[in-house]
PQR file of N, CA, C, O and H, with PARSE charges and radii, in Angstrom:
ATOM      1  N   UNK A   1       0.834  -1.173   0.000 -0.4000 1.5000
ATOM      2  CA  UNK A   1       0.000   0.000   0.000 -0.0000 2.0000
ATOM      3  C   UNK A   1       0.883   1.242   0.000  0.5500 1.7000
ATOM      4  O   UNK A   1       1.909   1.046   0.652 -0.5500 1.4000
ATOM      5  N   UNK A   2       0.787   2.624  -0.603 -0.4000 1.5000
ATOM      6  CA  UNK A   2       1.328   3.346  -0.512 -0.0000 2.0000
ATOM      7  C   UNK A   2       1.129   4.100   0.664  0.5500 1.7000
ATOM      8  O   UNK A   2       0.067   3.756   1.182 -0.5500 1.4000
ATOM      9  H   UNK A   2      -0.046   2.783  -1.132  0.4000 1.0000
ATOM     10  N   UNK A   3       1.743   5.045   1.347 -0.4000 1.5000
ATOM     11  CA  UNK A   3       2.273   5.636   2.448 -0.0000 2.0000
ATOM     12  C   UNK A   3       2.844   6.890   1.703  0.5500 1.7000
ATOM     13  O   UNK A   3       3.373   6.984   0.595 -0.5500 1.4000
ATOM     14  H   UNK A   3       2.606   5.325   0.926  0.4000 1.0000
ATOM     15  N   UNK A   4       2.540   7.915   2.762 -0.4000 1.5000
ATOM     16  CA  UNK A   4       2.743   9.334   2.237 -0.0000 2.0000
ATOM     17  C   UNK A   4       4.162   9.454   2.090  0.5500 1.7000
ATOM     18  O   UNK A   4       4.445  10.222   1.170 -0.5500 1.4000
ATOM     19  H   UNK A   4       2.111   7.839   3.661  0.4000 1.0000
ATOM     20  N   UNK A   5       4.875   9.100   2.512 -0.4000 1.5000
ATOM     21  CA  UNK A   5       6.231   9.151   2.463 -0.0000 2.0000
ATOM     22  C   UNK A   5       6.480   8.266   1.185  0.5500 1.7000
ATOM     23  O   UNK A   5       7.370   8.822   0.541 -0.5500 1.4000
ATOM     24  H   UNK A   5       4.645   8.477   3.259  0.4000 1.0000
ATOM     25  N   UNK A   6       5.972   6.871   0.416 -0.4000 1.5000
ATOM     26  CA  UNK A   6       6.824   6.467  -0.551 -0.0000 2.0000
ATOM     27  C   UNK A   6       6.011   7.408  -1.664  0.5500 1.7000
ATOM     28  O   UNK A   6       6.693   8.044  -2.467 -0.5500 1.4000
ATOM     29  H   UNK A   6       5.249   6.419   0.938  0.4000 1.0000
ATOM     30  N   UNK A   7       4.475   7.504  -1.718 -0.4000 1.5000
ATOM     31  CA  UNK A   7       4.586   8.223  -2.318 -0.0000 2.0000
ATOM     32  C   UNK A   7       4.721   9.564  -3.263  0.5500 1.7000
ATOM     33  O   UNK A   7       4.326   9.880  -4.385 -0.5500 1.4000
ATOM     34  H   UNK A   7       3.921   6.986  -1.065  0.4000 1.0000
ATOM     35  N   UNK A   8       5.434  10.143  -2.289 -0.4000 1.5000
ATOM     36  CA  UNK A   8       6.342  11.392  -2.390 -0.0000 2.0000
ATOM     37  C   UNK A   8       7.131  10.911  -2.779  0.5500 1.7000
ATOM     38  O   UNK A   8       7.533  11.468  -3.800 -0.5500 1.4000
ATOM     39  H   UNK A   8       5.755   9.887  -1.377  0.4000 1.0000
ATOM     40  N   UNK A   9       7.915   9.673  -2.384 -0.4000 1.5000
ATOM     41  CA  UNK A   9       9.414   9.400  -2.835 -0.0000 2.0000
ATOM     42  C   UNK A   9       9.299   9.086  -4.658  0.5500 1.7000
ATOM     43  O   UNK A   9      10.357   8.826  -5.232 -0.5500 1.4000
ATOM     44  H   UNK A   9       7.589   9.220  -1.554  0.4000 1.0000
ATOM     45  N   UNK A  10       8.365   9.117  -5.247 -0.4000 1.5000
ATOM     46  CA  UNK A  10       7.878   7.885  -6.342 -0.0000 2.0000
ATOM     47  C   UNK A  10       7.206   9.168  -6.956  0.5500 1.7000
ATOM     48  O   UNK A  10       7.142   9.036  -8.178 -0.5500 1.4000
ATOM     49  H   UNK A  10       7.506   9.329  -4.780  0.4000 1.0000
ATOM     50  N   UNK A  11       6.886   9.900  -6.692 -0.4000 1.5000
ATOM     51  CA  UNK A  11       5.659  11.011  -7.522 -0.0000 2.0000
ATOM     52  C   UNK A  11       6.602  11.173  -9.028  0.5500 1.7000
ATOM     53  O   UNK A  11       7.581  10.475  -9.295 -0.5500 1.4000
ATOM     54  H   UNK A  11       6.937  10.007  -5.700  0.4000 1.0000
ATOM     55  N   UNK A  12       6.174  11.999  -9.690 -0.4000 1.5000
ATOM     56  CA  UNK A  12       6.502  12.100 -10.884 -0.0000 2.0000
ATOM     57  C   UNK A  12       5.805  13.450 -11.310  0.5500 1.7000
ATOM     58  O   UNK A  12       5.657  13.872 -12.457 -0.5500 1.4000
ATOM     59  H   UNK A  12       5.379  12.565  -9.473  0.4000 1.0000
ATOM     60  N   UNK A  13       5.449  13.971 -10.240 -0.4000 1.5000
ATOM     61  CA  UNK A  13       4.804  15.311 -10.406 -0.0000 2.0000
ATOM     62  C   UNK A  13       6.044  16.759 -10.707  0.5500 1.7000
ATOM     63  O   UNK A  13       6.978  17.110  -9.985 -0.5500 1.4000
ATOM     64  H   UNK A  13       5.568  13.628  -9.309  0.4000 1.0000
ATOM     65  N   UNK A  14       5.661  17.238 -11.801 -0.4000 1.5000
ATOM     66  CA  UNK A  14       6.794  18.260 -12.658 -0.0000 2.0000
ATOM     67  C   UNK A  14       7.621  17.736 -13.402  0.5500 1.7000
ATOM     68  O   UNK A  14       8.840  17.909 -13.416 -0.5500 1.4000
ATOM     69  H   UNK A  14       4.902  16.954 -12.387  0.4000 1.0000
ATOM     70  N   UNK A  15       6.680  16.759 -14.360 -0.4000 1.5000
ATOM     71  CA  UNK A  15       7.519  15.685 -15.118 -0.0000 2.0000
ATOM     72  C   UNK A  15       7.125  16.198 -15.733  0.5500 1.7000
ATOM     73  O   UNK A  15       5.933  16.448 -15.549 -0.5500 1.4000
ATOM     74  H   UNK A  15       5.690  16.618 -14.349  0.4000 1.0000
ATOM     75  N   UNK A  16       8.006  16.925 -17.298 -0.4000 1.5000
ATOM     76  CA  UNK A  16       7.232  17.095 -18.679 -0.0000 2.0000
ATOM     77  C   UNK A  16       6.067  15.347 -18.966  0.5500 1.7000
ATOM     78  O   UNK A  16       4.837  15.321 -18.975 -0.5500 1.4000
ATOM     79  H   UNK A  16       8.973  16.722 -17.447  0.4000 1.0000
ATOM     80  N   UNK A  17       6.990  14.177 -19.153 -0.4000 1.5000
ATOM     81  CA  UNK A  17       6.361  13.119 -19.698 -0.0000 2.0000
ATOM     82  C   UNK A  17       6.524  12.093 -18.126  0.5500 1.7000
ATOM     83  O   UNK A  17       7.380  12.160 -17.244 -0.5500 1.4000
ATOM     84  H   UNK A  17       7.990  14.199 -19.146  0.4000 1.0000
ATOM     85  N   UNK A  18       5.190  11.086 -18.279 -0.4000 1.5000
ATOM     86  CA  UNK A  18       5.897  10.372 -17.098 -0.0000 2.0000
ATOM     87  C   UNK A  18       6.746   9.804 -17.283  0.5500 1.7000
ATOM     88  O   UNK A  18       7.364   9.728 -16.221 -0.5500 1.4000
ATOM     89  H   UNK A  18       4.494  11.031 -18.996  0.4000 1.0000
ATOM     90  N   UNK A  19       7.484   9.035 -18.418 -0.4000 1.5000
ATOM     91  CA  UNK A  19       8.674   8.635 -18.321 -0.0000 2.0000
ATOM     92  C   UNK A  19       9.320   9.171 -18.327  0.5500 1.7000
ATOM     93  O   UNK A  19      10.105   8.492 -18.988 -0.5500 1.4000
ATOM     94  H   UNK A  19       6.981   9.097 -19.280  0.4000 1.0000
ATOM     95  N   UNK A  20      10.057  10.428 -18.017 -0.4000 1.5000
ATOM     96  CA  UNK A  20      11.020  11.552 -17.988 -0.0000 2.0000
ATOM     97  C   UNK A  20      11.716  10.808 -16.618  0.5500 1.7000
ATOM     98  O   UNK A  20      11.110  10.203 -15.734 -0.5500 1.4000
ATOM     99  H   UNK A  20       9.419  10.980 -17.480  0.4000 1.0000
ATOM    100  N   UNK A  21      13.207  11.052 -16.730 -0.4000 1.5000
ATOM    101  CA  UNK A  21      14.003  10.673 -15.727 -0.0000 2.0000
ATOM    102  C   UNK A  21      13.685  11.329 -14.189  0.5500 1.7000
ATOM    103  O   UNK A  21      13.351  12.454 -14.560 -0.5500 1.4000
ATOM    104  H   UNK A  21      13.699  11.544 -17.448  0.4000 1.0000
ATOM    105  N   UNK A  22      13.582  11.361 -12.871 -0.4000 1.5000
ATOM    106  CA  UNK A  22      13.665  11.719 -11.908 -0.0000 2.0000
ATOM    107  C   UNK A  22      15.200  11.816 -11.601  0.5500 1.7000
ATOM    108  O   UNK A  22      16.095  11.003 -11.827 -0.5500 1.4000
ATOM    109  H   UNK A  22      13.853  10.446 -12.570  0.4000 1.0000
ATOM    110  N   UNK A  23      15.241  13.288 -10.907 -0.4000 1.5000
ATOM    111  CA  UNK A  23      16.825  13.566 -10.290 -0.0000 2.0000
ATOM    112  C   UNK A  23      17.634  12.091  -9.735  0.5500 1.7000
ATOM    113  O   UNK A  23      18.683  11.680 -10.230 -0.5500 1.4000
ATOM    114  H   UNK A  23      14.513  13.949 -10.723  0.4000 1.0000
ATOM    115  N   UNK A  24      17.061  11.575  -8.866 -0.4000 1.5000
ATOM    116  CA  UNK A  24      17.168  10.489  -8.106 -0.0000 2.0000
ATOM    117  C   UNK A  24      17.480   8.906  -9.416  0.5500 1.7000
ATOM    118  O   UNK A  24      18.317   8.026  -9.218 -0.5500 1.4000
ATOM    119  H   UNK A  24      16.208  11.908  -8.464  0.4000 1.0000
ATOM    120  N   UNK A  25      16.858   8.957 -10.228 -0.4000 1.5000
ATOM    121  CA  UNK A  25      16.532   7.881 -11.069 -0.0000 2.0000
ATOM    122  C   UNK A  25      17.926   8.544 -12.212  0.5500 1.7000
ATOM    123  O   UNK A  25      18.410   7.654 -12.912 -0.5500 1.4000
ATOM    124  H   UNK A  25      16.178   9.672 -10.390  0.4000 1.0000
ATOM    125  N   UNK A  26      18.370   9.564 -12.360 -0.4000 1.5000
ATOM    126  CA  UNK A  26      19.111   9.959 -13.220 -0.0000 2.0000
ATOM    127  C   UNK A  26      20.744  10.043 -12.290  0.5500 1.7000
ATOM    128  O   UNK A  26      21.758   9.853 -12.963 -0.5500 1.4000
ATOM    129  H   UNK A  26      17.977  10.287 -11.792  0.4000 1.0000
ATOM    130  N   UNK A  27      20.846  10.232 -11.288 -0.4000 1.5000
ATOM    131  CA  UNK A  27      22.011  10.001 -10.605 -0.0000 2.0000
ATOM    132  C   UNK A  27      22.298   8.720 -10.769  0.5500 1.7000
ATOM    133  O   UNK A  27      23.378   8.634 -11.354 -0.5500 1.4000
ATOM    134  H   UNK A  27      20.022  10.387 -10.742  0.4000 1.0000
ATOM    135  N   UNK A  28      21.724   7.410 -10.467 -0.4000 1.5000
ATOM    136  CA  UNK A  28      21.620   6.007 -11.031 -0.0000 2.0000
ATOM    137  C   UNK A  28      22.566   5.690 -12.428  0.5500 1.7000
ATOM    138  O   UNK A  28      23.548   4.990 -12.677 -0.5500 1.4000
ATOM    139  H   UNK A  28      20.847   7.480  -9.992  0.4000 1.0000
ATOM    140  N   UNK A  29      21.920   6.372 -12.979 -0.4000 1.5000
ATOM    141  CA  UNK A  29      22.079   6.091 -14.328 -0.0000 2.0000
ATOM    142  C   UNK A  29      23.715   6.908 -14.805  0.5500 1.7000
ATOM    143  O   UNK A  29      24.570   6.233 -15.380 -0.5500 1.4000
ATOM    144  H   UNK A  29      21.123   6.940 -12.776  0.4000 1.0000
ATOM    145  N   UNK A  30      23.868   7.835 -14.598 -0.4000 1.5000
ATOM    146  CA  UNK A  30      24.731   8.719 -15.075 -0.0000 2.0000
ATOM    147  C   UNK A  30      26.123   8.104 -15.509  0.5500 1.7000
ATOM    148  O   UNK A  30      26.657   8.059 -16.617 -0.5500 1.4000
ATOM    149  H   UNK A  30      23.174   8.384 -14.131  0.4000 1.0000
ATOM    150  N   UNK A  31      26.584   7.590 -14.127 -0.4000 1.5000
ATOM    151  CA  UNK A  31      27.706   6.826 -14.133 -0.0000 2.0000
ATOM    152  C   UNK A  31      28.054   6.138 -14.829  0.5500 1.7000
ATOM    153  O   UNK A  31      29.227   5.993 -15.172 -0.5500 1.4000
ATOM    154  H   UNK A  31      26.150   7.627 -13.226  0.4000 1.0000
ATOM    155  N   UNK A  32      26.583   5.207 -15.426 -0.4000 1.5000
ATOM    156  CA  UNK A  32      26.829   4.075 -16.938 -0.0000 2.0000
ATOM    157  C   UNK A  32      26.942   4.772 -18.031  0.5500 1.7000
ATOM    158  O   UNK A  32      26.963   4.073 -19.044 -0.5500 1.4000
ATOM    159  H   UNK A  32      25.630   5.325 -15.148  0.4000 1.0000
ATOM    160  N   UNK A  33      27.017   5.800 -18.184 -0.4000 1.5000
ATOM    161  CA  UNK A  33      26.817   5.991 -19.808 -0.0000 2.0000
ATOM    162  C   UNK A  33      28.461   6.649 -20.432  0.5500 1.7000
ATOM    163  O   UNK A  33      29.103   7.081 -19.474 -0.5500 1.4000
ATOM    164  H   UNK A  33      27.000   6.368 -17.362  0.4000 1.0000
ATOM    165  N   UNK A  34      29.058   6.767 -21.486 -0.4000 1.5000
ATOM    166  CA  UNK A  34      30.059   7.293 -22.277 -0.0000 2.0000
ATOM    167  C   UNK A  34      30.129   8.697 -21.529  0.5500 1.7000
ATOM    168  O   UNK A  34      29.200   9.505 -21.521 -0.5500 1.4000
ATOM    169  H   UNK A  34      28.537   6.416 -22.264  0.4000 1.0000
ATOM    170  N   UNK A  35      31.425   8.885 -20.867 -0.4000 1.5000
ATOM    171  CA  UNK A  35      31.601  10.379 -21.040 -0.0000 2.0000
ATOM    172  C   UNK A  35      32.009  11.134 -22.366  0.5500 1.7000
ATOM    173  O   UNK A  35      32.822  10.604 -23.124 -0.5500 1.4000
ATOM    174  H   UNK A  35      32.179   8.228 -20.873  0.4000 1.0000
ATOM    175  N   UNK A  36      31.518  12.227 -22.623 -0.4000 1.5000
ATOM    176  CA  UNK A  36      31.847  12.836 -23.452 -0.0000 2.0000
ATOM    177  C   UNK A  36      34.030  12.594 -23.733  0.5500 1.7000
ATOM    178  O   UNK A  36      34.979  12.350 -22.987 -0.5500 1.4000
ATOM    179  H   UNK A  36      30.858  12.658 -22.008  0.4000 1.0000
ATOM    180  N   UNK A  37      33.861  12.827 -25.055 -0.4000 1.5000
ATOM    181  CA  UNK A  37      35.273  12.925 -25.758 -0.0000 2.0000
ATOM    182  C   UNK A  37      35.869  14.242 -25.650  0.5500 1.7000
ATOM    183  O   UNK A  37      35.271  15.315 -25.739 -0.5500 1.4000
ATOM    184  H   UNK A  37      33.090  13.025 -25.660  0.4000 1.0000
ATOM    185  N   UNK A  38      37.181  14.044 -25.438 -0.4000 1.5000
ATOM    186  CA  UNK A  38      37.752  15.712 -25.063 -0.0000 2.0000
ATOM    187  C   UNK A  38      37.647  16.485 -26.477  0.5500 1.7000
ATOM    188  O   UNK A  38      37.311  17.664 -26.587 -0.5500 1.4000
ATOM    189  H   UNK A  38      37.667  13.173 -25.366  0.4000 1.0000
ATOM    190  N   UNK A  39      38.088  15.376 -27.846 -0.4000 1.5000
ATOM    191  CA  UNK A  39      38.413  15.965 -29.258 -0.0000 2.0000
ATOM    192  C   UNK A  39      37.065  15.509 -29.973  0.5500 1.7000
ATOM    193  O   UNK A  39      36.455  14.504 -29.608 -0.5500 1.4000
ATOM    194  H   UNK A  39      38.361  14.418 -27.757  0.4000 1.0000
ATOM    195  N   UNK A  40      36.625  16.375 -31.083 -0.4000 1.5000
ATOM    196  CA  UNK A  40      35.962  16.242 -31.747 -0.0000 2.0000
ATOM    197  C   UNK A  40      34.607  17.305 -31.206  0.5500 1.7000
ATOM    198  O   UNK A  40      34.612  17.994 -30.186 -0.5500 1.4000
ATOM    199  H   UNK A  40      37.121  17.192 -31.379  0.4000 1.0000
ATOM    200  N   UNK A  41      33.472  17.186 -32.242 -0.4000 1.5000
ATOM    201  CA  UNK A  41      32.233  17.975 -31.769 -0.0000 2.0000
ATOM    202  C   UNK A  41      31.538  17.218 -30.356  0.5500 1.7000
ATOM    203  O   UNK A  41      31.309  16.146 -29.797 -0.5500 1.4000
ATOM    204  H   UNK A  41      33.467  16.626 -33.070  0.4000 1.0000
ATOM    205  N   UNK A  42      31.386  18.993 -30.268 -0.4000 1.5000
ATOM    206  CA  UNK A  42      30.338  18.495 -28.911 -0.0000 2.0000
ATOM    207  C   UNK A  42      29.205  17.744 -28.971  0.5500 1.7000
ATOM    208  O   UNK A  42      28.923  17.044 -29.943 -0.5500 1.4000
ATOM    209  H   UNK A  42      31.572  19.864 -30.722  0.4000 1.0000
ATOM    210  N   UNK A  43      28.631  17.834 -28.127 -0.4000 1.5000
ATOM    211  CA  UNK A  43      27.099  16.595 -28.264 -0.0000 2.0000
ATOM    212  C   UNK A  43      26.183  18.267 -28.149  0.5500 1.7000
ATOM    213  O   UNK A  43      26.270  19.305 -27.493 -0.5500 1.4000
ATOM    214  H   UNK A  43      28.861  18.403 -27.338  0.4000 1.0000
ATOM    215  N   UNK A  44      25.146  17.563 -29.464 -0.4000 1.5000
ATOM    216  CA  UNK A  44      24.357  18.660 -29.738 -0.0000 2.0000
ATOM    217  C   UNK A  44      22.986  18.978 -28.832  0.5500 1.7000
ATOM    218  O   UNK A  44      22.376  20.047 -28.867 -0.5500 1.4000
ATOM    219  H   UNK A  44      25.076  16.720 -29.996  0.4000 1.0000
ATOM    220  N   UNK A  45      22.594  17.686 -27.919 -0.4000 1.5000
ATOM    221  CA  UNK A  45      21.370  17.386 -26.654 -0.0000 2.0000
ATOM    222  C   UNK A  45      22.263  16.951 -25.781  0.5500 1.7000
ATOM    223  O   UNK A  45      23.253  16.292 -26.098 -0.5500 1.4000
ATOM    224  H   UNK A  45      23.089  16.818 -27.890  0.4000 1.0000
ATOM    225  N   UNK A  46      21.912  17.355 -24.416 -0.4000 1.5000
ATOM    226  CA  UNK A  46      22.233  16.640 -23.005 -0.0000 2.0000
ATOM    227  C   UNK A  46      21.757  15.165 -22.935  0.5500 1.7000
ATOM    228  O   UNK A  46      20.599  14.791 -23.118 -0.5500 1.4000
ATOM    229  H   UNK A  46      21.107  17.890 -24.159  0.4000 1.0000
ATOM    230  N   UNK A  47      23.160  14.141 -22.549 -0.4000 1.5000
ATOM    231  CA  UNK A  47      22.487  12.601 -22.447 -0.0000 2.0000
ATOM    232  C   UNK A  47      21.011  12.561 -21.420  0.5500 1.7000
ATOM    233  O   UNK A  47      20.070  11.779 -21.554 -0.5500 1.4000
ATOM    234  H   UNK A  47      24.101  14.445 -22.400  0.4000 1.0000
ATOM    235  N   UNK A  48      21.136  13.497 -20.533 -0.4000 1.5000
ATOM    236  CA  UNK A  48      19.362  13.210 -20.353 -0.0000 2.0000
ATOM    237  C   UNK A  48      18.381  13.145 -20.483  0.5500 1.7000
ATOM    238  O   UNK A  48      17.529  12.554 -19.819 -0.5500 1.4000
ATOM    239  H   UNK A  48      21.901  14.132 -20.424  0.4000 1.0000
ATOM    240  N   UNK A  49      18.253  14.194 -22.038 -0.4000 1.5000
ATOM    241  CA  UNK A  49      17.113  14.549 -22.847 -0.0000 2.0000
ATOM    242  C   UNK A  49      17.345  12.953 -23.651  0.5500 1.7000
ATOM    243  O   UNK A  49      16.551  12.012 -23.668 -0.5500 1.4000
ATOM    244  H   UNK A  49      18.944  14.674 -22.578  0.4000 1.0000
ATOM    245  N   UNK A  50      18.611  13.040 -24.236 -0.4000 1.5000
ATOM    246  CA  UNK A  50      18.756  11.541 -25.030 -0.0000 2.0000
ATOM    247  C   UNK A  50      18.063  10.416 -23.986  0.5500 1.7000
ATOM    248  O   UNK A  50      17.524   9.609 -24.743 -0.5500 1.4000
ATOM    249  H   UNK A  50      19.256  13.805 -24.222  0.4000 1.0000
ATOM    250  N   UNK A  51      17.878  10.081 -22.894 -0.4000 1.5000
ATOM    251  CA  UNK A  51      18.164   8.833 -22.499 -0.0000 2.0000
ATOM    252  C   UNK A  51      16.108   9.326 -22.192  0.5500 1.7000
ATOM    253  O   UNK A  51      15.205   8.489 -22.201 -0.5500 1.4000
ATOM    254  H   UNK A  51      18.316  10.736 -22.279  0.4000 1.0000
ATOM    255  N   UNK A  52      15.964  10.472 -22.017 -0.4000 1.5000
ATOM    256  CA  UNK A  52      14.486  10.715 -21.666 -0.0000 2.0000
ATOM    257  C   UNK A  52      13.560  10.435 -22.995  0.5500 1.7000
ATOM    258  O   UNK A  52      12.336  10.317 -22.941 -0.5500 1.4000
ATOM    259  H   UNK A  52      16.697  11.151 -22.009  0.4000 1.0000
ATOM    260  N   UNK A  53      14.227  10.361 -24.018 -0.4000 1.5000
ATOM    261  CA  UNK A  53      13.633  10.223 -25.308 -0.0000 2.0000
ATOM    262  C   UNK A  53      13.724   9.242 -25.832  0.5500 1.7000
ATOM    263  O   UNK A  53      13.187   9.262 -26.939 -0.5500 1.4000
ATOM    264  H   UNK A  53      15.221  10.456 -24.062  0.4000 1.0000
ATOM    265  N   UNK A  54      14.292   8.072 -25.493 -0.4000 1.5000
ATOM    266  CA  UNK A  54      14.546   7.021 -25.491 -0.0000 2.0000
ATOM    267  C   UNK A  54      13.553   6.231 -24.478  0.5500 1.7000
ATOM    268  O   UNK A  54      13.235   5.112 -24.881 -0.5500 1.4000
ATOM    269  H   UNK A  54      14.729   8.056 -24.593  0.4000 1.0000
ATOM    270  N   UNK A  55      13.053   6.599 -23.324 -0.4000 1.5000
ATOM    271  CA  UNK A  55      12.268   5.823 -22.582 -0.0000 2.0000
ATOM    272  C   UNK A  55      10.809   5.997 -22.999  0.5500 1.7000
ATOM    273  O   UNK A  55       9.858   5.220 -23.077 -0.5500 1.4000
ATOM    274  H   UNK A  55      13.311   7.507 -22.997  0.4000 1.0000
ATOM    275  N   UNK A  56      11.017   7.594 -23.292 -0.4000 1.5000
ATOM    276  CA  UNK A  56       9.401   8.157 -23.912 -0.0000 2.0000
ATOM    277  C   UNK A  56       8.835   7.013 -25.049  0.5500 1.7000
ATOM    278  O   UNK A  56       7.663   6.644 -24.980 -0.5500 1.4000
ATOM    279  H   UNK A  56      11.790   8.225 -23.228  0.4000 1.0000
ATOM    280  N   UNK A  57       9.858   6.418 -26.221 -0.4000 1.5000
ATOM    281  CA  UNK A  57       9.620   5.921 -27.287 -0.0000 2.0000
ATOM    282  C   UNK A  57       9.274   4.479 -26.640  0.5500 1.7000
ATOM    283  O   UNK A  57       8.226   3.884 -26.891 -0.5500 1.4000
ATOM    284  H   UNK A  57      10.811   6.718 -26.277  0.4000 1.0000
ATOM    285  N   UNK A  58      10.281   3.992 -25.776 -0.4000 1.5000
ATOM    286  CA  UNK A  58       9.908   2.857 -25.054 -0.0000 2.0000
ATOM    287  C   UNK A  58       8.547   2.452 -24.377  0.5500 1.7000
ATOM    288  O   UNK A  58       7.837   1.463 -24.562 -0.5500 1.4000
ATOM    289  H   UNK A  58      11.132   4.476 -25.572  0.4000 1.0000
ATOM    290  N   UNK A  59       8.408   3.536 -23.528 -0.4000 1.5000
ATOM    291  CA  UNK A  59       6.857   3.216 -23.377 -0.0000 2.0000
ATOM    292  C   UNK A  59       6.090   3.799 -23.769  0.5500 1.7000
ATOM    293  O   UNK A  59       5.147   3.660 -22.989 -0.5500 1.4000
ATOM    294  H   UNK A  59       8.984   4.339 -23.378  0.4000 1.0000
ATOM    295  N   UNK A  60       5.581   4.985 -25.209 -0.4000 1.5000
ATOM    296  CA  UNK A  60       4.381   5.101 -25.611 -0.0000 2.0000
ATOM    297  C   UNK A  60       4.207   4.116 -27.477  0.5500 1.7000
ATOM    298  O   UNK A  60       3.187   3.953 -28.145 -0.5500 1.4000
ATOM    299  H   UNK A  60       6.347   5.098 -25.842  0.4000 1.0000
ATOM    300  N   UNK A  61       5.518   3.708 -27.747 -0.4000 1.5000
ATOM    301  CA  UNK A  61       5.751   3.031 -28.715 -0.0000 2.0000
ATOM    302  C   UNK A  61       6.119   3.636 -30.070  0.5500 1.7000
ATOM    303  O   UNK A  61       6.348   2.903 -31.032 -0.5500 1.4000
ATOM    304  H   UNK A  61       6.348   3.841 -27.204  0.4000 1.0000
TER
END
């Protein structure tokens, strides 16, 4: 059963999409992914928008 405390911990409220990453759910994640390269072009989106657009497609299809 939920409890005011988990769900606060779990809300998703000031989410553009609900699958949009949470601060908490994106600290997780960060660590796994490619850091950027010192040479060559920059990255033209932040990997969070990438990885948020990627889940969006995942779950609305």
């Amino acid at each position: 059963m939920w409890a005011p405390t988990t769900r606060r911990q779990h809300s998703r409220a000031g989410l553009r999409y609900a699958s949009d990453l949470t601060d908490a759910e994106w600290r997780l994640l960060e660590p796994l992914l490619p850091r950027p390269r010192r040479e060559g072009r920059r990255r033209a989106w932040p990997q969070r928008e990438i990885m948020n657009a990627i889940f969006y497609v995942l779950r609305a299809g």
